[in-house]
matplotlib code that plots the C-alpha trace (Angstrom):
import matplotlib.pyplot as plt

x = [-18.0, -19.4, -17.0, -19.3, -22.0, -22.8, -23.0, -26.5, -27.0, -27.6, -29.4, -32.2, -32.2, -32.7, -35.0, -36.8, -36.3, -37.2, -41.0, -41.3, -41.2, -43.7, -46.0, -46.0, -48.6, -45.9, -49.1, -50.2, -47.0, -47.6, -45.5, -46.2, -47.3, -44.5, -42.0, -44.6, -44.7, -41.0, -40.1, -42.7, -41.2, -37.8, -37.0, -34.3, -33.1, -35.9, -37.2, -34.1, -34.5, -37.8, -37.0, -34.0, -36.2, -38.8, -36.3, -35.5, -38.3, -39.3, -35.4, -37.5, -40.0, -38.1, -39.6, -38.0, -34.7, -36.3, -36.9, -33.5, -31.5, -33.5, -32.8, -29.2, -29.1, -30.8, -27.9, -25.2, -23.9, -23.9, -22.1, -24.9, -27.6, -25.8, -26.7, -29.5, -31.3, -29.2, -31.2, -34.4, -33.2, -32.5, -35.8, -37.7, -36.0, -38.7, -38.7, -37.1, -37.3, -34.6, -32.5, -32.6, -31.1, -28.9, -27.4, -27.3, -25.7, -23.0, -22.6, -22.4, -19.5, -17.9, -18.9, -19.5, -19.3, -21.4, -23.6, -24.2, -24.8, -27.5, -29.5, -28.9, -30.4, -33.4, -34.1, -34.2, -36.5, -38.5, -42.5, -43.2, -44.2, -40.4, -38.5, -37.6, -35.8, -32.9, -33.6, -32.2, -30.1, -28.3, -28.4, -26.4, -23.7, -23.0, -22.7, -20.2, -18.2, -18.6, -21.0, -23.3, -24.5, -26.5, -27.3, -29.2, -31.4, -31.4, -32.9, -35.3, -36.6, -37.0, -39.6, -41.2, -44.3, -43.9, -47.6, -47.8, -44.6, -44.6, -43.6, -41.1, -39.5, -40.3, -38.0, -35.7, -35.3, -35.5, -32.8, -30.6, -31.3, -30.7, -27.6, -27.1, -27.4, -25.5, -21.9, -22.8, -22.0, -25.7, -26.7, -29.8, -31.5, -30.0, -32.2, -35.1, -35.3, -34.4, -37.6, -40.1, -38.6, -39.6, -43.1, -43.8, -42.5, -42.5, -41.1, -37.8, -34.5, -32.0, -32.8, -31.5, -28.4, -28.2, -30.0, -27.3, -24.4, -25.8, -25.8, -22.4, -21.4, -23.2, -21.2, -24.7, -23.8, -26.6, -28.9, -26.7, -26.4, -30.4, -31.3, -28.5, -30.8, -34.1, -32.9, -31.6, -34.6, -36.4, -34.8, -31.6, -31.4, -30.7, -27.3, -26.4, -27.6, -24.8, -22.7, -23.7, -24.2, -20.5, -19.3, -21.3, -19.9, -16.2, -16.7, -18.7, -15.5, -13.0, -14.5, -15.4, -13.0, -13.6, -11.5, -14.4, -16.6, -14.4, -13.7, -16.8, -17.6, -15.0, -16.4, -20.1, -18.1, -16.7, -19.6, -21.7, -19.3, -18.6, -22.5, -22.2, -19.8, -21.9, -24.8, -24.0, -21.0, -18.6, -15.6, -12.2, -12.2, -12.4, -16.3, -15.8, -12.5, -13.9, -15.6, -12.3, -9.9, -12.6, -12.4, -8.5, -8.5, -11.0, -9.1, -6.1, -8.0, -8.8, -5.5, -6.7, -3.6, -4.3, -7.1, -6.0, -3.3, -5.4, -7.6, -4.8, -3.8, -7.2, -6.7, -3.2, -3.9, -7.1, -4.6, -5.4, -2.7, -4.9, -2.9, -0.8, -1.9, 2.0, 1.8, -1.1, -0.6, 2.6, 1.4, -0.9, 2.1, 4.4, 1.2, 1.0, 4.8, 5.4, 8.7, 10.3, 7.1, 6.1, 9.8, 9.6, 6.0, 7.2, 10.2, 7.9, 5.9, 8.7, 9.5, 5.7, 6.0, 8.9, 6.9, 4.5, 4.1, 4.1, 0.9, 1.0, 1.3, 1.9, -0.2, 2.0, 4.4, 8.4, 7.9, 5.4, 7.1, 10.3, 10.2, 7.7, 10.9, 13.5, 11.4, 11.0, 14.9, 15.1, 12.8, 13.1, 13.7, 16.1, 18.7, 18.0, 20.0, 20.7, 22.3, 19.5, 17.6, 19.4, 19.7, 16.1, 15.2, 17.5, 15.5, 12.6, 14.2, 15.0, 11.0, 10.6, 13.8, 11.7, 10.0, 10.8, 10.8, 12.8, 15.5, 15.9, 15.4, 18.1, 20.5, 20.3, 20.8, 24.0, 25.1, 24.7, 27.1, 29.7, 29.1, 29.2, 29.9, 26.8, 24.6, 25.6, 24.7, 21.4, 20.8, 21.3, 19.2, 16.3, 17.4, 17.3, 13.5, 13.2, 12.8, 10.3, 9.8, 8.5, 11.7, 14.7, 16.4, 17.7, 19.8, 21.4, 21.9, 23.5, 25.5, 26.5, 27.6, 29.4, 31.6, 32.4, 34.0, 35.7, 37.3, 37.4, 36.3, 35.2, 34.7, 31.4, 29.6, 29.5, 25.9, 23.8, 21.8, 18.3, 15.7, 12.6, 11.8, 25.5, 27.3, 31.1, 30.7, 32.8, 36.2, 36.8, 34.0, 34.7, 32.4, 33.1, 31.8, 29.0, 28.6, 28.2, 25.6, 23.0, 23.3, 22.6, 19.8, 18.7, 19.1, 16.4, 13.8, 15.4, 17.4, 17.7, 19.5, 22.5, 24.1, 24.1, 25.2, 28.3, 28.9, 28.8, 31.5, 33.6, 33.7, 35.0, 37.3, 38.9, 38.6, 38.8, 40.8, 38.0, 38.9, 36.1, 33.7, 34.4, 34.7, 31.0, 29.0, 30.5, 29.2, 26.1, 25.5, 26.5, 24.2, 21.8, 23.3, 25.7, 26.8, 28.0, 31.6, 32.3, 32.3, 33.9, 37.1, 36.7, 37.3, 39.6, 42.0, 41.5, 43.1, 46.4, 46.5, 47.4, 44.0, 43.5, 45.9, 47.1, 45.4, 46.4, 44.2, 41.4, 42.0, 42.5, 39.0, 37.1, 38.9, 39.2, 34.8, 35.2, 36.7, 34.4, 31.5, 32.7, 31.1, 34.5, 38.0, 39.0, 36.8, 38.7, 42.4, 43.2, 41.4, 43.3, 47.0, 45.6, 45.3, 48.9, 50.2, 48.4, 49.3, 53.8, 52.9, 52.0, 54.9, 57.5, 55.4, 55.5, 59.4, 60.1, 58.7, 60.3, 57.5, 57.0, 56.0, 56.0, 52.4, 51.9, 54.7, 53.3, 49.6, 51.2, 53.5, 50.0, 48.0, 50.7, 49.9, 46.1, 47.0, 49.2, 46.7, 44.3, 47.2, 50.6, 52.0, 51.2, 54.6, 53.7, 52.7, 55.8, 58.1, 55.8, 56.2, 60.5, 59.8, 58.4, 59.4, 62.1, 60.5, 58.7, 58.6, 55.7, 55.2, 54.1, 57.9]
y = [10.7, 7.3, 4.7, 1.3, 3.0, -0.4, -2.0, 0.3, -0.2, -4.2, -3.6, -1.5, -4.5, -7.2, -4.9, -5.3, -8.9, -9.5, -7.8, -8.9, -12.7, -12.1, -9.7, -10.5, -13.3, -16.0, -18.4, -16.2, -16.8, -20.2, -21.5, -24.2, -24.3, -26.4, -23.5, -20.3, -22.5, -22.4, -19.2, -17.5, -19.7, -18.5, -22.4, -20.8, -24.3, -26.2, -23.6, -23.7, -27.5, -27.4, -24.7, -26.7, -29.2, -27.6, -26.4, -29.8, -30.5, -27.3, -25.2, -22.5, -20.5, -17.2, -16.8, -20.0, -18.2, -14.7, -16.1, -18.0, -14.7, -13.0, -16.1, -15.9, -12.0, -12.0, -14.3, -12.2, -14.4, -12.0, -14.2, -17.1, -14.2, -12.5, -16.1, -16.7, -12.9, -13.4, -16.6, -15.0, -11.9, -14.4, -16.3, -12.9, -9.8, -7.5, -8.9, -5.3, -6.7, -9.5, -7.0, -4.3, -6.9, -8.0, -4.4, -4.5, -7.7, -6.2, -3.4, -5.5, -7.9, -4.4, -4.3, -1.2, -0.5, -3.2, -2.9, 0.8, -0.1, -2.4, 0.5, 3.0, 0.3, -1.0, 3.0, 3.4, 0.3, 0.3, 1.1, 4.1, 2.0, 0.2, 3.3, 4.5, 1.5, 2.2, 5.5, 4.5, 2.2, 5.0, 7.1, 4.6, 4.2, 8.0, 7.5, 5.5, 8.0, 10.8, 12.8, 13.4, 16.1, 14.3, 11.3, 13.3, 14.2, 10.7, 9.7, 12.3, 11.6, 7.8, 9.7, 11.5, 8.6, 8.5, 8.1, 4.8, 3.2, 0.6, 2.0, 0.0, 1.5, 5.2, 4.4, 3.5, 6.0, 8.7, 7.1, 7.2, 10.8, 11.6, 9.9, 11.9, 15.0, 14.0, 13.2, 17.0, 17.9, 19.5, 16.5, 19.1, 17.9, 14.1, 13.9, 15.8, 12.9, 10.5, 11.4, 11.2, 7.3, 6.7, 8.8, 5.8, 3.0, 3.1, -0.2, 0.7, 0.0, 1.2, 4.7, 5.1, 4.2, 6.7, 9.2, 8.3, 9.0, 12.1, 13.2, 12.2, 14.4, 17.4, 16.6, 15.9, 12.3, 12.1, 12.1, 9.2, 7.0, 7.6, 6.8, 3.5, 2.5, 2.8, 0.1, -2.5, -2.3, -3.1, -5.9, -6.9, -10.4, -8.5, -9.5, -6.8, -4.1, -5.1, -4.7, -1.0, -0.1, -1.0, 1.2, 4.0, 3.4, 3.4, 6.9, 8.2, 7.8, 8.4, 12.1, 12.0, 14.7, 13.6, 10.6, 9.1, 9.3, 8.2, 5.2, 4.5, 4.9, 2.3, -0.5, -0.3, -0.7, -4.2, -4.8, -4.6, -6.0, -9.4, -9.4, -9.6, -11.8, -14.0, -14.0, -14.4, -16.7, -15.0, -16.0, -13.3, -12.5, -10.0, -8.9, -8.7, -7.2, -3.8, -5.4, -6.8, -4.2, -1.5, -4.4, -4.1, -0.4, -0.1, -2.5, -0.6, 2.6, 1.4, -0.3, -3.9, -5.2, -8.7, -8.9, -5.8, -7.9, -11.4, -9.3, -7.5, -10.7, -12.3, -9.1, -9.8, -13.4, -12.2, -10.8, -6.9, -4.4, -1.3, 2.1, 2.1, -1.3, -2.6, 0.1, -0.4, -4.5, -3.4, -0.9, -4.0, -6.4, -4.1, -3.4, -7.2, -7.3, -9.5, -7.1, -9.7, -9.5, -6.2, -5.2, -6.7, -5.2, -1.5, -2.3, -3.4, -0.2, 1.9, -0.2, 0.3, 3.9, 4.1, 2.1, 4.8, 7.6, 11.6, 11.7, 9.4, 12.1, 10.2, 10.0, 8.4, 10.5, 10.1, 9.9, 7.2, 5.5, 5.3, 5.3, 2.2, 0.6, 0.8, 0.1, -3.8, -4.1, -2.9, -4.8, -7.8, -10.4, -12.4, -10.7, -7.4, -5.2, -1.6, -0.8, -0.6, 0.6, 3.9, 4.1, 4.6, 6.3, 9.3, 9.5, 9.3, 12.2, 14.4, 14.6, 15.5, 16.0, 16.6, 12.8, 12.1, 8.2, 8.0, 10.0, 7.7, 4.5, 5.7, 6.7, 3.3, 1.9, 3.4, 2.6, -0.9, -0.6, 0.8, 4.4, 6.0, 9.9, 9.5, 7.9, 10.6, 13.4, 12.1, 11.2, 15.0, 16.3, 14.1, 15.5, 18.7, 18.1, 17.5, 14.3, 13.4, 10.0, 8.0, 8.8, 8.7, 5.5, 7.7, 9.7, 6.6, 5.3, 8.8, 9.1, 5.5, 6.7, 9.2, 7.2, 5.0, 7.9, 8.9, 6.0, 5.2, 2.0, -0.2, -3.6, -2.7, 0.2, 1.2, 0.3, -1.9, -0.1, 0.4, 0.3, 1.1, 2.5, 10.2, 13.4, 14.0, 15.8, 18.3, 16.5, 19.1, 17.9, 16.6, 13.4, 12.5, 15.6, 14.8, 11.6, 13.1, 15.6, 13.1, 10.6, 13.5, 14.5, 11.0, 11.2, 14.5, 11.7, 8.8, 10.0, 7.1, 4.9, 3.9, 2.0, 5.6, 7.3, 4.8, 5.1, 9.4, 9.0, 6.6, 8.6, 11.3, 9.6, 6.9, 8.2, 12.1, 12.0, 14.5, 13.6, 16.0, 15.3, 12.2, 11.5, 13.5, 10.9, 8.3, 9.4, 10.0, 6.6, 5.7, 8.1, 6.0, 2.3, 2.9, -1.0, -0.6, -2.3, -0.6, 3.1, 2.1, 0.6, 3.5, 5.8, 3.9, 4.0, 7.0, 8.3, 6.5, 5.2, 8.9, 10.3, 12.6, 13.7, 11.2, 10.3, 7.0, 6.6, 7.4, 5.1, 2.1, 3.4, 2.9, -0.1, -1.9, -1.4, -2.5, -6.0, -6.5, -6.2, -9.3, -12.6, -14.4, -13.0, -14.0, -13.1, -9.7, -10.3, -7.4, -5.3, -7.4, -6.2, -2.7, -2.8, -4.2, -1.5, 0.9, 0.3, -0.2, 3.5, 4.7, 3.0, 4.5, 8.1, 7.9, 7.0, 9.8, 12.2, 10.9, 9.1, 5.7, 3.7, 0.2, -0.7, 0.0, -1.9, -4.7, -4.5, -4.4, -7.6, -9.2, -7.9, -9.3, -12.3, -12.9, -12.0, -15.1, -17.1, -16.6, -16.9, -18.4, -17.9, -14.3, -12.5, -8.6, -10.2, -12.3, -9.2, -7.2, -9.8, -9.7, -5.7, -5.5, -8.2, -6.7, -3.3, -4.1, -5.6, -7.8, -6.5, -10.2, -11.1]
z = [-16.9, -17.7, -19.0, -19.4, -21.5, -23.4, -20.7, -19.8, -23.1, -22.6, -19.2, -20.6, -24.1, -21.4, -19.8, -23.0, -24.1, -20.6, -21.1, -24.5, -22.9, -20.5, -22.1, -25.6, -26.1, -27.7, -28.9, -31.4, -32.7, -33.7, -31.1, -29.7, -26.0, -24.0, -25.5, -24.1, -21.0, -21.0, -21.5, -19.1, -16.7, -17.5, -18.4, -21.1, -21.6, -21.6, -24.5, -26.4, -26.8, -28.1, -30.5, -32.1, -31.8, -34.1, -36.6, -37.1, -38.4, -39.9, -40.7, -42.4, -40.2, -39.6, -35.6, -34.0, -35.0, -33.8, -30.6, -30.2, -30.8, -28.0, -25.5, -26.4, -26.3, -22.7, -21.7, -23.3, -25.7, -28.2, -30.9, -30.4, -30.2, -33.9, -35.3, -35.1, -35.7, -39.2, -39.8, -38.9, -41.3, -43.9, -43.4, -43.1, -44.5, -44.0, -40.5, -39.0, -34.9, -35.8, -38.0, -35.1, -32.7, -35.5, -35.3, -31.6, -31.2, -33.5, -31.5, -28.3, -30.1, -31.1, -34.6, -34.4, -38.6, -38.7, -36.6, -38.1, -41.4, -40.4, -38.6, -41.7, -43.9, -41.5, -41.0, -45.1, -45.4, -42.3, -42.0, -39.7, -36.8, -36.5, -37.5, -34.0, -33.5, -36.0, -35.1, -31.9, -33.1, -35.2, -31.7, -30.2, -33.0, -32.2, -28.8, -29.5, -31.6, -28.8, -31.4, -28.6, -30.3, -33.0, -30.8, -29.0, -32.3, -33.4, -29.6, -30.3, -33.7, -32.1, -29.5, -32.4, -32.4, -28.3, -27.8, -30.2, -28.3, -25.3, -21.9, -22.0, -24.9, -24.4, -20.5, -22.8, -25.4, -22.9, -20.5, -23.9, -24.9, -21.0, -21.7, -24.4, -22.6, -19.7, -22.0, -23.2, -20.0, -19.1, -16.4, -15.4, -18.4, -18.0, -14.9, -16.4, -19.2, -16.2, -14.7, -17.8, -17.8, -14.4, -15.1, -18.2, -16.5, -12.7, -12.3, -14.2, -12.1, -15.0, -14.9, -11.3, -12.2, -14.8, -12.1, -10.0, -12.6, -13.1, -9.8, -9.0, -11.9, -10.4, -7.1, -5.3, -3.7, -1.3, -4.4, -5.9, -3.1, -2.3, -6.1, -5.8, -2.5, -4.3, -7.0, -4.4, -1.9, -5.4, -6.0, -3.8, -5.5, -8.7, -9.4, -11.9, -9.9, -7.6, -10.3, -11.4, -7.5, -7.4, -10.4, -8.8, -5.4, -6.8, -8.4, -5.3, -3.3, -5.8, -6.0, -2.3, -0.4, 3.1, 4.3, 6.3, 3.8, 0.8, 2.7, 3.7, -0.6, -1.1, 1.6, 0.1, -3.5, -2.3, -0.3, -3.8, -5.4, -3.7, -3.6, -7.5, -7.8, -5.3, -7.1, -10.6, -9.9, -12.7, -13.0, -13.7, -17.2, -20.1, -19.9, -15.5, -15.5, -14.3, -11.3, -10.3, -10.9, -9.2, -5.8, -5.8, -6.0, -3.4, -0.9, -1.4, -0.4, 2.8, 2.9, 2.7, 1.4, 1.1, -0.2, -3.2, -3.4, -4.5, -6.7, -8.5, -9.0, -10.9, -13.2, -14.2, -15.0, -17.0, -18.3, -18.2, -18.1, -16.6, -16.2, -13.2, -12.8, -11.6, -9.1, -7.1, -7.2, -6.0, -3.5, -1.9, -1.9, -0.3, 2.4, 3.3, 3.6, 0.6, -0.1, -2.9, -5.4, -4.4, -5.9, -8.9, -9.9, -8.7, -11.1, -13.6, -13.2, -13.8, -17.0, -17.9, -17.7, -19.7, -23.1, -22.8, -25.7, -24.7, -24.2, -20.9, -17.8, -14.4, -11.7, -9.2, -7.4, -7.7, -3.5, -2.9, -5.5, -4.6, -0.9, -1.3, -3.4, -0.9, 1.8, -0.5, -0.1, 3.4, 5.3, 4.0, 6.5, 4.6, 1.9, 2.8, 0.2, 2.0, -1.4, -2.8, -0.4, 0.0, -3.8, -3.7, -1.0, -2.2, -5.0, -2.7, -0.5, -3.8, -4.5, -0.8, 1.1, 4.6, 5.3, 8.6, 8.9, 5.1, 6.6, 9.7, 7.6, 4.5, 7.5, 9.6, 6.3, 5.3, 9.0, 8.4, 5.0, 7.4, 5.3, 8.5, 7.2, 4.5, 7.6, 9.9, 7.2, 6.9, 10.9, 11.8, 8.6, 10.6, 14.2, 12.9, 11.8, 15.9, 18.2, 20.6, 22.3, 19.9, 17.8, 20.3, 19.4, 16.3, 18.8, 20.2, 16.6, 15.7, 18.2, 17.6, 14.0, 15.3, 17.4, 14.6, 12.5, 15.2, 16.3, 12.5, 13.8, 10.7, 13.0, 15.1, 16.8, 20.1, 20.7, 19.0, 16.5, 17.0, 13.5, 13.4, 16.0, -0.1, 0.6, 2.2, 5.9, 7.1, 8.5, 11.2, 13.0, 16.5, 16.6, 19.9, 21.1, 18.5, 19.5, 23.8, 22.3, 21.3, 23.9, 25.8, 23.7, 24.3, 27.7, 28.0, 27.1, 29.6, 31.8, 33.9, 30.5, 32.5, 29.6, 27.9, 31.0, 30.8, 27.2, 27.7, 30.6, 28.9, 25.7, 28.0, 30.5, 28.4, 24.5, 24.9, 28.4, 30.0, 33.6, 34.9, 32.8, 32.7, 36.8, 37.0, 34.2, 36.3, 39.4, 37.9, 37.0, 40.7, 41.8, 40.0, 40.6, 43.7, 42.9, 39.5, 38.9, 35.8, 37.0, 40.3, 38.4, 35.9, 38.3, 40.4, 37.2, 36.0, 39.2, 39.1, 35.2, 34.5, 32.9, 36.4, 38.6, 40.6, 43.6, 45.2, 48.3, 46.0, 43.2, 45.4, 47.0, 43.8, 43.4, 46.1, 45.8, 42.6, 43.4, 46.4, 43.9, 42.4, 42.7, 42.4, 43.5, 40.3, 38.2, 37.1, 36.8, 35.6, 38.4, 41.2, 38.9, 39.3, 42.6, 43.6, 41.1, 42.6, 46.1, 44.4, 43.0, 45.9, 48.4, 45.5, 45.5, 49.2, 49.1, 46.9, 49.2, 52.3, 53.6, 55.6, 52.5, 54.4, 54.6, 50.6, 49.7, 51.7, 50.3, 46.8, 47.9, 48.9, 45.8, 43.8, 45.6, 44.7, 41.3, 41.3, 43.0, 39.7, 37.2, 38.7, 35.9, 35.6, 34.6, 35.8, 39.1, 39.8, 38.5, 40.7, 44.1, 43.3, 43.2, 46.3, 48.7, 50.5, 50.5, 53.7, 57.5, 58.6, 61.9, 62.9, 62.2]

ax = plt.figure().add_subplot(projection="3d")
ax.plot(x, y, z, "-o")
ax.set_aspect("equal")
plt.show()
């Protein structure tokens, strides 16, 4: 339904105003030519000038006052207009033209009591050939009240003497009884009176609109738009049929169903809109408050967040409080990434809400609203708050437990606190809803989590976590076998990650002590980089640091690759100590079993050597060098 009735109301008066100026012939009105020169011309200031100008000199003739109060009304300054139709009613009471436009410039201010009891006198005191005014007049005051009903017999009794009536006036009346019938929920017979308008005065623009309305109430928007298109080829200069092809636009696409076409609705209501604006140069206030509010709304709809955002801002400062206003100024601020503001309207939404009486009933859903609220506290580049932020995303994920990037975002967000079993519960919920490429990182993340638990590590993760991209868990869970099952995962969708491949064979070899499975990821990622130092020493120590059987010649293979990999000899202390030990295990294994140990004692003697010759004052190595120097012969001495 229609919610800026008055406003037709004042088109179709300065409609009239409009005709009476050029068809009425002003001289025989005793006014003097310069001011019919004037306002033919449309010179509104140079006619109210001379019209001051005559009342100075003569303050009592009723029609210089008449005329000023239809200037004034035709600009819309109602209060300026109510002036001066009260001096012509004073000059002239039987005068019934300036006390009909009294009672609509009432009506206009508001004055809607008024305004009434000025049509219910003028109707009691009229001649028959003014009483369709009040007639309408009195039509109007029941619109107002919702008494439809009876409007539509007052608009009726005001066409009674149709045939002695202007064309002018007959458009109007029936554009007011169509009205009338439209608001009773029949637009059939709206458009029926629409037409008989149009049939008396062809040149009418203000009945499309209503033509239009009607149509968009009897879901037919091809008829609206086409009747919207009629008015602005007439006149597209007009600027305040930009206006009403806005409002028409904004309720074709909020009642539009298709996506295309809705926003397509919303970009011809900004389109007519900053037309508008453009043309009549208003400024944000009170009387245009619609025009902006309907421009932010219809930005956010095609999510123009900037732009919604300035708009919604003009409103606020008007200042209008619209329903849901907080929300959607919010909703544009959040868009544009302006988390801190959008934060503290969203909170102010919620704080609006809660003022409201029982009769409010919410619109916005507990999801949008609170998922849009954490995501102000988690991506914020600086003080990010993941309290917060998983505070409200739960509430979020109560309304709708099953929204894919929430769960990721709340999960990486309780990973960053360090809550590692409450990220984890929430990282498999979002597995379990399944993975595909463009979401993978979570595994990595997850299985990150799950490392953490397990080596109840509080001081880093395993991997760097990867964004973007508060319930206990069961403690018998095995989160390093976890933690293997979606790097894994991962792995289905890059199988060539070798930093994953490392981190899967470490997890086995070094934290779980899964020789096998730990020896095959690590010759897996040789497979893949045959000249990676970190598996070869891996594997060289797993073979003689006790995590596999013991297998000397094989550990100081791995090894002894492992060192030639290196830039500098010293470059790995620690892997040069390995090696000597290695090789003083092996001369003491070989001893044990009765074999010629001499060459491994000497290779450890010599390993201990270059160990010294990075650190001389390595301890292990000189305790190893003592260990072993008399354990061989040099076969040069």
């Amino acid at each position: 339904m229609r919610n800026f009735y008055s406003n037709s109301l004042l088109l179709i008066v300065l409609i009239t105003v409009f005709v009476f100026f050029t068809s009425t012939d002003l001289s025989s009105q005793t006014l003097k030519e310069e001011i019919v020169t004037a306002l033919k011309s449309g010179d509104t200031t140079k006619a109210i000038e001379s019209l001051n100008a005559e009342i100075e000199i003569d303050d009592g003739y009723y029609y210089y006052y008449y005329i000023l109060g239809q200037i004034y009304f035709n600009k819309e300054n109602f209060d300026k207009a109510k002036e001066n139709f009260a001096l012509s009613v004073d000059k002239k009471s039987k005068h019934f033209e300036s006390q009909y436009y009294l009672g609509l410039s009432n009506y206009n201010l508001g004055n809607i009591d008024e305004a009434e009891k000025i049509f219910k006198k003028g109707l009691k005191k009229a001649k028959k050939d003014t009483k369709h005014m009040f007639q309408n007049g009195i039509g109007l005051i029941l619109m107002k009240k919702k008494d439809y009903q009876n409007a539509d017999r007052a608009f009726r009794e005001a066409l009674i003497s149709e045939d002695e009536l202007s064309n002018s006036v007959k458009a109007e009346y029936h554009i007011n009884l169509g009205d009338a019938n439209f608001y009773q929920g029949i637009p059939s017979l709206a458009i029926s009176e629409y037409k008989k308008a149009l049939a008396v005065d062809t040149a009418s623009k203000e009945v499309y609109y209503h033509w239009a309305e009607a149509c968009l109430e009897m879901k037919d928007y091809n008829c609206a738009l086409e009747k919207l298109r009629v008015v602005l080829k007439k006149d597209s200069t007009h600027a305040q049929a930009w206006n009403r092809a806005g409002g028409i636009y904004f309720k074709a696409a909020m009642s539009s169903r298709s996506r295309d076409e809705r926003k397509n609705r919303f970009r011809e209501t900004i389109g007519s809109y900053k037309r508008f604006i453009e043309l009549s140069n208003i400024q944000p206030d009170s009387q245009h408050v619609r025009v902006y509010f309907e421009l932010a709304m219809s930005y956010v709809n095609i999510y123009g967040f900037e732009d919604a955002a300035d708009y919604f801002d003009k409103v606020i400062s008007i200042p209008y409080e619209a329903r849901d206003i907080y929300f959607y100024y919010g909703k544009s601020l959040w868009g544009s990434r302006q988390y801190e503001k959008a934060s503290e309207m969203l909170l102010k939404h919620i704080e609006w809400v809660s003022e409201q009486d029982e009769n409010y009933r919410n619109s916005i859903r507990d999801e949008e609203l609170y998922r849009m609220l954490g995501d102000t506290y988690y991506y914020r580049k600086e003080n990010k708050d993941f309290s917060k932020a998983t505070h409200y995303y739960g509430k979020s994920l109560d309304a709708n437990p099953d929204q894919k990037r929430l769960l990721q975002s709340i999960a990486f967000a309780y990973h960053n606190l360090r809550s590692y079993k409450q990220a984890i519960t929430y990282y498999q919920k979002r597995i379990e809803i399944g993975i595909d490429s463009t979401s993978v990182a979570i595994l990595k993340n997850a299985s990150s989590c799950a490392l953490s638990i397990a080596n109840s590590d509080s001081e880093g993760d395993a991997l760097e976590l990867e964004d973007e991209i508060t319930e206990e868990v069961v403690d018998d869970v095995n989160y390093y076998e976890l933690a293997i099952d979606y790097m894994q995962q991962y792995l289905s969708f890059y199988p060539n990650d070798n930093k994953i491949i490392l981190l899967i064979a470490d997890t086995y070899l070094r934290t779980m002590g899964d020789c096998t499975n730990g020896i095959k990821w690590y010759k897996k990622l040789l497979e893949l980089e045959p000249d990676n130092c970190d598996a070869k020493t891996a594997i060289g120590f797993s073979y003689f640091g006790g995590v596999c059987e013991k297998n000397f010649p094989r550990a100081l293979k791995y090894l002894k690759e492992a060192y030639a990999c290196k830039e500098s000899k010293c470059d790995n202390v620690e892997l040069v100590l390995w090696i000597a030990q290695c090789y003083h295990l092996y001369a003491a294994d070989k001893v044990a079993t009765k074999q010629d140990a001499n060459e491994e004692f000497k290779n450890a003697f010599n390993w201990y050597g270059k160990v010294l010759k990075c650190d001389p004052s390595h301890e292990e190595a000189k305790k190893g060098q003592d260990n072993t120097r008399f354990e061989f012969y040099d076969d040069k001495g």
